[in-house]
C-alpha positions as CSV (number, residue, x, y, z in Angstrom):
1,X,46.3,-3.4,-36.9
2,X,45.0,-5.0,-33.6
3,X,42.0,-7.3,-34.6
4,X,41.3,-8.0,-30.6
5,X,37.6,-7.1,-29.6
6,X,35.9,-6.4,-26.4
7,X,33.2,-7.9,-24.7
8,X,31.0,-4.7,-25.4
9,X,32.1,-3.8,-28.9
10,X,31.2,-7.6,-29.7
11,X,27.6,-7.3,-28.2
12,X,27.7,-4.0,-29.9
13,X,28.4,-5.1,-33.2
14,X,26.3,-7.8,-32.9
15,X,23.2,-6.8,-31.4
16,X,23.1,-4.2,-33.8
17,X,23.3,-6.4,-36.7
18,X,20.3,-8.1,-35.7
19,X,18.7,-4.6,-35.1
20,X,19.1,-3.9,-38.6
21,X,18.1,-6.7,-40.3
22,X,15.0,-7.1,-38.1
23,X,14.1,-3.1,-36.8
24,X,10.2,-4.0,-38.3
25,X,9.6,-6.4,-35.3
26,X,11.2,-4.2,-32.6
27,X,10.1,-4.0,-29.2
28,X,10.0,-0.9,-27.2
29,X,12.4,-3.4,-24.8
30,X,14.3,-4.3,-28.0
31,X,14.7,-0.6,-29.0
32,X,15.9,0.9,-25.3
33,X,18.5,-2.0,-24.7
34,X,19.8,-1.4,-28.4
35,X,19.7,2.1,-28.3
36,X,21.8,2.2,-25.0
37,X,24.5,-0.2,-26.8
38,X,24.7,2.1,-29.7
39,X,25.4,5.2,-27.1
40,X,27.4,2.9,-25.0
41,X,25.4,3.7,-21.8
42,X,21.5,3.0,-20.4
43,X,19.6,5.1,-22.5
44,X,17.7,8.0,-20.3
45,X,16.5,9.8,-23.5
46,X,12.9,10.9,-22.8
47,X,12.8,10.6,-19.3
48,X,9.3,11.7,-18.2
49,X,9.5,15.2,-16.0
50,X,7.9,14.4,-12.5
51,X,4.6,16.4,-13.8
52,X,4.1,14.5,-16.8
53,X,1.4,12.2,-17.5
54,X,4.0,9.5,-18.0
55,X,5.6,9.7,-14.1
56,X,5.3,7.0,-12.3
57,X,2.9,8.0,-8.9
58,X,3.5,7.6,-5.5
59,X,2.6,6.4,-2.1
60,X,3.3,7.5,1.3
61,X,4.3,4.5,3.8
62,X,5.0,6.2,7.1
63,X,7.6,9.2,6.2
64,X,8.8,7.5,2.8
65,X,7.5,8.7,-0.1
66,X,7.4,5.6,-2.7
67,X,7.2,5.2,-6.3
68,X,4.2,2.7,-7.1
69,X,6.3,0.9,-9.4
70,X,9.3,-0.9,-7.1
71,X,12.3,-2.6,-8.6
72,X,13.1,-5.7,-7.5
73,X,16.6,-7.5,-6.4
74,X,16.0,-11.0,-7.6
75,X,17.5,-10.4,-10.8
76,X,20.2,-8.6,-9.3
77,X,20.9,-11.8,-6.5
78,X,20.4,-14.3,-9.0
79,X,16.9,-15.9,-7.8
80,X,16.0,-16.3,-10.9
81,X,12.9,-18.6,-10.6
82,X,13.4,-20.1,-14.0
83,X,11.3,-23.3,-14.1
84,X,13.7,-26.0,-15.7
85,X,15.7,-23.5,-17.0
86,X,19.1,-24.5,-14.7
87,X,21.2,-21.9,-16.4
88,X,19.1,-18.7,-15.8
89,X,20.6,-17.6,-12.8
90,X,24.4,-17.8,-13.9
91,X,23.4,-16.1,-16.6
92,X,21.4,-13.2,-14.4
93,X,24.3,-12.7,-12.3
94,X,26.7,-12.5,-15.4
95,X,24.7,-9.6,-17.0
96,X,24.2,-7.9,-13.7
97,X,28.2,-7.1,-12.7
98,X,28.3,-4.0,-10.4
99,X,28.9,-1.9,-13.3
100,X,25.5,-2.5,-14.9
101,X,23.9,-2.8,-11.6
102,X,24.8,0.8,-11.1
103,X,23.4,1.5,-14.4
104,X,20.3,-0.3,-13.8
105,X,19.6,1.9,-10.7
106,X,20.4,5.3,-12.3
107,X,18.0,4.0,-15.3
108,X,15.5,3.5,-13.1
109,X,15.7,6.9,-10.7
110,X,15.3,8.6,-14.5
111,X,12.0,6.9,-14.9
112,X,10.6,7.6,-11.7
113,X,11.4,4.6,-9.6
114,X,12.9,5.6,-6.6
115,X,12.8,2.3,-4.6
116,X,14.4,-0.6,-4.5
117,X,13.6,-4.3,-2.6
118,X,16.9,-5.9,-1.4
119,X,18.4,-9.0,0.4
120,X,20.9,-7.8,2.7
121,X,23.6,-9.2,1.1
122,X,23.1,-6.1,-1.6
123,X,22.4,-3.5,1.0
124,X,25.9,-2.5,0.4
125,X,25.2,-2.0,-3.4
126,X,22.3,0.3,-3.0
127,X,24.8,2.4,-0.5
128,X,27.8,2.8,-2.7
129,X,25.4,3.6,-5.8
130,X,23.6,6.3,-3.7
131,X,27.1,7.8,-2.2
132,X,29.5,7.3,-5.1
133,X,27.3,7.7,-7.8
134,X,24.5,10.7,-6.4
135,X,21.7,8.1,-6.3
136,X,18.6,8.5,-4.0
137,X,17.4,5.2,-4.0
138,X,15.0,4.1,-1.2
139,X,15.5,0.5,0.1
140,X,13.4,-1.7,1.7
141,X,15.5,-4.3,3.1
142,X,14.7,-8.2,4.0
143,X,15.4,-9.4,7.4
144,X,15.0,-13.2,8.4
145,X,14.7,-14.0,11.4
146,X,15.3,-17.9,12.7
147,X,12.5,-20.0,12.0
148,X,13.7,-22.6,14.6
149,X,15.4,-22.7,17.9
150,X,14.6,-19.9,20.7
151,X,15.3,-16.0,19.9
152,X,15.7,-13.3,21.9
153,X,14.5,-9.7,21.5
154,X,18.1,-8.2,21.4
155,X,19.1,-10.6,18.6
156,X,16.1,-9.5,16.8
157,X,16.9,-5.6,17.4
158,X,20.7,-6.2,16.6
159,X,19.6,-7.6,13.4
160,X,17.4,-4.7,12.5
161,X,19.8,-2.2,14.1
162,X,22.6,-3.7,11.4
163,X,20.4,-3.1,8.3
164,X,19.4,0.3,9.5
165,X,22.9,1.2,9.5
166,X,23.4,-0.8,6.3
167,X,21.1,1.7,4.7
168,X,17.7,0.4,5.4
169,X,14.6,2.7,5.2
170,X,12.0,0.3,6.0
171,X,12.1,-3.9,6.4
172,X,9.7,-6.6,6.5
173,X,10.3,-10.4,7.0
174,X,11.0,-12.2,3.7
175,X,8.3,-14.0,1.6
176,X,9.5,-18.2,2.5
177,X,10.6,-17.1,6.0
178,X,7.2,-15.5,6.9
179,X,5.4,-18.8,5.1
180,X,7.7,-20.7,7.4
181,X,7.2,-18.8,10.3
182,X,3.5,-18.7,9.7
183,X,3.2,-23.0,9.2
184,X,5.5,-23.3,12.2
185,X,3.2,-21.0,14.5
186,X,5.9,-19.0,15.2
187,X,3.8,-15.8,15.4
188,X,5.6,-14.8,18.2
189,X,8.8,-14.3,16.6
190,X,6.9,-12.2,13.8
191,X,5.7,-9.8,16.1
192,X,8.7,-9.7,17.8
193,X,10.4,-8.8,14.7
194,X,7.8,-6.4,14.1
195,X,8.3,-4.8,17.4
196,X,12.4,-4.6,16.7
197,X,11.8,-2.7,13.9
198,X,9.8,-0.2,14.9
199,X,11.4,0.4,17.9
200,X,14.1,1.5,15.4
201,X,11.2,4.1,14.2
202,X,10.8,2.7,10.9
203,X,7.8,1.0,9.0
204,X,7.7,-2.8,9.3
205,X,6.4,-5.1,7.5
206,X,5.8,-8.9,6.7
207,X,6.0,-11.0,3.4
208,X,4.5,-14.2,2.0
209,X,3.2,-16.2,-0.4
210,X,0.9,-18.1,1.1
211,X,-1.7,-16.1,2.0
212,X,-2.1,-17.9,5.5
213,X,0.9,-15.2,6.6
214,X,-1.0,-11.9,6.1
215,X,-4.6,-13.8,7.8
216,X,-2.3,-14.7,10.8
217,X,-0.7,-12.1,11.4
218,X,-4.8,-10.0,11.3
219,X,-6.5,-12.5,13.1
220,X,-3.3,-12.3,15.8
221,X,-3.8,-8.5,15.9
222,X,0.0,-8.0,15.2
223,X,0.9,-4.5,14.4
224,X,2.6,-4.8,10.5
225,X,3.0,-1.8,8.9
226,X,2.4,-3.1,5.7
227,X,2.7,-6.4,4.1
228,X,4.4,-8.1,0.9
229,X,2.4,-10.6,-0.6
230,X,2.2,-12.5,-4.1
231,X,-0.4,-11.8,-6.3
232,X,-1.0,-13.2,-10.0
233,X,-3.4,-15.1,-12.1
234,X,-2.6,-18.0,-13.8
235,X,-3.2,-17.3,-17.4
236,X,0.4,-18.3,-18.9
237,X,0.6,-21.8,-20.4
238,X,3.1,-23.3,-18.3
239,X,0.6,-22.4,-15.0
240,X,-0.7,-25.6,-13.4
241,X,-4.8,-26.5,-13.6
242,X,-6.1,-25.3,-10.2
243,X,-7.0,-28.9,-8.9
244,X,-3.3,-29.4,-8.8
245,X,-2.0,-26.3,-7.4
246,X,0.5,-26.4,-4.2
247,X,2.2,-24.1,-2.3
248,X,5.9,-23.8,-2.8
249,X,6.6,-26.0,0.3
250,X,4.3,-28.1,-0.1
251,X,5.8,-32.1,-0.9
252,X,4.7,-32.4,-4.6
253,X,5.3,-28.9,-5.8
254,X,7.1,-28.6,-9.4
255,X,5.3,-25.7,-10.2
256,X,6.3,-21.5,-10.9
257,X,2.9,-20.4,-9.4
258,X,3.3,-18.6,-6.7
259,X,0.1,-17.1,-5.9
260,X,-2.0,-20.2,-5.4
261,X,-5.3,-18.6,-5.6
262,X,-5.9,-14.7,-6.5
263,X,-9.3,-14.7,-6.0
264,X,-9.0,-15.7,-2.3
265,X,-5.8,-13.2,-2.3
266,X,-8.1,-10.4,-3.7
267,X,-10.8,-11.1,-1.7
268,X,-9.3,-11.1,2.1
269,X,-6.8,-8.2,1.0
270,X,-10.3,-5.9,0.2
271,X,-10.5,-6.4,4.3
272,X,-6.6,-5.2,5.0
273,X,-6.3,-1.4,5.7
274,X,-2.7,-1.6,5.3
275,X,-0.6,-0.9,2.5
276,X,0.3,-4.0,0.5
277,X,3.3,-4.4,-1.7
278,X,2.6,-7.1,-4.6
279,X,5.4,-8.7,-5.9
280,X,5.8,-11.8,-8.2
281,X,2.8,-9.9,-10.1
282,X,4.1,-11.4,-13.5
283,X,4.7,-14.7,-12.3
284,X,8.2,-14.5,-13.0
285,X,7.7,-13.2,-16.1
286,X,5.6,-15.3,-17.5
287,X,2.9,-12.6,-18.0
288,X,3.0,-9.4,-20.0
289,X,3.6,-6.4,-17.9
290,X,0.6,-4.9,-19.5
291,X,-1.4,-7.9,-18.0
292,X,-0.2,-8.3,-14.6
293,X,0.1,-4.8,-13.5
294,X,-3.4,-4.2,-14.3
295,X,-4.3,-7.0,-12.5
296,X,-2.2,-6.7,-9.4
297,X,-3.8,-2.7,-9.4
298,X,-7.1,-3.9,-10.1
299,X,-7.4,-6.7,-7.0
300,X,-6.3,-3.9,-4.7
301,X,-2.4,-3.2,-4.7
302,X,-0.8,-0.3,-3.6
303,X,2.7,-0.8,-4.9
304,X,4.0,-3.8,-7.6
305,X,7.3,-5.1,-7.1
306,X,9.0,-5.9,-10.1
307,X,12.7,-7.5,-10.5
308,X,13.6,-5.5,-14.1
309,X,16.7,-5.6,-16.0
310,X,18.1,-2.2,-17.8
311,X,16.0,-2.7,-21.0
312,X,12.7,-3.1,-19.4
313,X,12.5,-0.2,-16.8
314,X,11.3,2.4,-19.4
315,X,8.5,0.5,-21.0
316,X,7.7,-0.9,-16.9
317,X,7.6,2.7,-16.1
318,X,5.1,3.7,-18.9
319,X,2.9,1.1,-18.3
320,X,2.6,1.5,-14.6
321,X,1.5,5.4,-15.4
322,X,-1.0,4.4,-18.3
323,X,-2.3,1.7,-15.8
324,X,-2.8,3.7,-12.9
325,X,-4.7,6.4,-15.1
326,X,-6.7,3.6,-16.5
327,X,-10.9,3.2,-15.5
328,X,-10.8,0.0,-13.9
329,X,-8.5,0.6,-11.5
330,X,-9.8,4.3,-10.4
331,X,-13.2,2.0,-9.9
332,X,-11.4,-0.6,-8.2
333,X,-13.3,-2.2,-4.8
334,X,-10.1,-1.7,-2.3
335,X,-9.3,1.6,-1.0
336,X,-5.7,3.1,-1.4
337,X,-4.1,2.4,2.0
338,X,-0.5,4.6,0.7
């Protein structure tokens, strides 16, 4: 009798052991992931029916319709933003193979979650998951334009006319770029982009985590569709004290915080009547879900964007729908601009 054993039997086996000597202290995480190793496949059991209190809602941004809940690609890239961890992103990058990225996706179309945030070098994923597998995933697509050295308006169209045909549905300028752009002065080249984009008839927006990029771009009067900017408190124990806070690209930084102050963030964004996309809402995941998508909501969000493995997206999903019902955020200050 063969004793060889595969990769997924082993996890199998394994994982399932624990499960059983330790079911008392399950997670809802815990229990999807190990209930889609016992089937052998993501576990969609229970998906909520697009009526049902546990749906995730959506937004409208120009002709796309958007689930409020957006899965991120930084897990999927590798960008794992692990502190001192120096492994995490290897080990991100093992987990996600094409095979479980294709998984990932369907899992989270069955939970509502019908966009997805991308670098461009995974615009080619999303496309061969929605043609080979019947996906309908939405992507918003980075672009990144030069933050040095002149730039012409055709290079700018080309490169939005190449992830339109890579399978774009909407793009904004990446979080550092537009912090690079924005420290540079370089606000030329962000409307430009701006302009490229929508010549192309879709919505464009900008990203950052500074919060200098979305009061530039305001004060300049450039037309951005929408914007992508951090938001989350510091209430994990790792978070720096406040007097010694520093933006990423800032000399001295060491730090995981990427939303330097969410008061200030919370208070200029009440002004914005333009849909804005939070992402690094749980700082990495440092905070609970629960936490930081009620806060992101609360401070005036219109979308979170959330980088998820497999196990997570059904317990996301449910939160984002409880959250969304919840008081504070139906009293919240900023209007719904999607």
């Amino acid at each position: 009798m063969s004793t060889q054993i595969n990769r997924r039997d082993f996890l199998g086996k394994s994982l399932l052991a624990t499960a059983l000597a330790g079911a008392s202290a399950r997670s809802l995480e815990e229990a999807t992931f190990l209930a889609a190793v016992d089937g052998g496949k993501a576990a969609t059991d229970g998906k909520p029916s697009p009526d049902s209190d546990e749906a995730v809602p959506r937004g409208k941004l120009g002709k796309l319709e958007v689930s409020r809940l957006i899965m991120g690609g930084n897990l999927i890239g590798g960008w794992a933003h692990s502190r001192d961890l120096i492994y995490a992103s290897s080990l991100f990058k093992a987990y996600n193979t094409q095979e479980k990225i294709f998984e990932t996706m369907a899992l989270a179309e069955a939970h509502g979650v019908n966009t997805i945030l991308l670098n461009p070098a995974y615009l080619s994923t999303a496309r061969e998951y929605n043609q080979k597998h019947g996906g309908k995933l939405q992507v918003i697509s980075e672009i990144h334009p030069p933050i040095e050295g002149a730039v012409t308006d055709q290079q700018l169209w080309d490169e939005a006319r190449r992830l339109i045909d890579a399978g774009a549905d909407t793009i904004y300028i990446q979080g550092n770029v537009g912090d690079q752009l924005v420290r540079a002065g370089r606000l030329d080249v962000i409307a430009k982009t701006v302009e490229a984009v929508k010549s192309e008839g879709l919505c464009a927006g900008v990203g950052g985590h500074t919060l200098a990029v979305p009061m530039a771009c305001e004060e300049k009067g450039i037309p951005v569709d929408y914007y992508v900017k951090t938001y989350h408190r510091a209430i994990y124990a790792s978070a720096s004290r406040a007097e010694n806070r520093k933006e990423w690209f800032e000399q001295g930084y060491y730090d995981n915080v990427w939303c330097t102050d969410a008061d200030k963030t919370q208070a200029f964004m009440k002004g914005v009547k333009k849909p804005w996309f939070a992402f690094k809402v749980l700082a990495a995941g440092a905070i609970h879900p629960q936490d930081g998508f009620l806060q992101a909501f609360e401070a005036g969000a219109d979308f979170v964007v959330v980088g998820m493995f497999d196990f997570q997206i059904k317990e996301d999903a449910l939160i984002v729908s409880k959250v969304l019902r919840s008081k504070s955020v139906a009293e919240r200050e900023r209007a719904w601009f999607a």
